[in-house]
N, C-alpha and C positions, 0 to 999 in steps of 0.2 A: 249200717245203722247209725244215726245219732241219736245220742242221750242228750233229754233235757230236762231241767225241772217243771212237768206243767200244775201250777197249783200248790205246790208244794209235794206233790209225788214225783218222784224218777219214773220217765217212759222213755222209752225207746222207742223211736220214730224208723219207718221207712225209707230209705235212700231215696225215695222219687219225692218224698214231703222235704223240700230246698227252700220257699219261704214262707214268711206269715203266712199271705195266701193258703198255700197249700196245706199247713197246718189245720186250718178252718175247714178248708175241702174235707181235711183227713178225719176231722172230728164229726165231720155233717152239720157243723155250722156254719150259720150267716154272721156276718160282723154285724150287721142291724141289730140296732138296740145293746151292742155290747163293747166294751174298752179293752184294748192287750195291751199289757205292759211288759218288752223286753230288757230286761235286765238294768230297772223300774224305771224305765223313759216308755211313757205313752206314745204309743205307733198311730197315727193319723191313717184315718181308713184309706186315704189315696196314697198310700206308703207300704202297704200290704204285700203287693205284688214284687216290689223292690225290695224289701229288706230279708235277706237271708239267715235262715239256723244255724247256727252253728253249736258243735260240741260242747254241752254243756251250761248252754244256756240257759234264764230262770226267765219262764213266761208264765203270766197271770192274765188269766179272762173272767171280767168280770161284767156280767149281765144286769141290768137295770130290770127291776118288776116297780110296775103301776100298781095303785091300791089306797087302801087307806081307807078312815072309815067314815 
């Protein structure tokens, strides 16, 4: 298992969740419409698959809503 921060909560990840990627997979989300920031460097969506968890990491997803009045 790795630990990370996602949010500001400690979670513990499954050994088959190795990068961004598969973080999203793990959550059931799309990167569409939304920013990760690892360890607070903004990850470019074609960088997802490439960049690996590691122990202890501090990830932030943050989702855009449309609206307004």
């Amino acid at each position: 298992m790795t630990l990370i921060y996602l949010n500001g909560s400690e979670t513990s990840l499954p050994k088959k969740v190795k990068t961004l990627h598969d973080l999203y997979t793990h959550l059931s989300l799309s990167p569409r419409g939304r920013v990760l920031e690892l360890n607070q460097n903004i990850i470019q969506e074609k960088e997802l698959s490439t960049r690996y968890i590691q122990n202890k990491d501090y990830v932030e997803i943050i989702q855009f809503m449309g609206g307004g009045a």
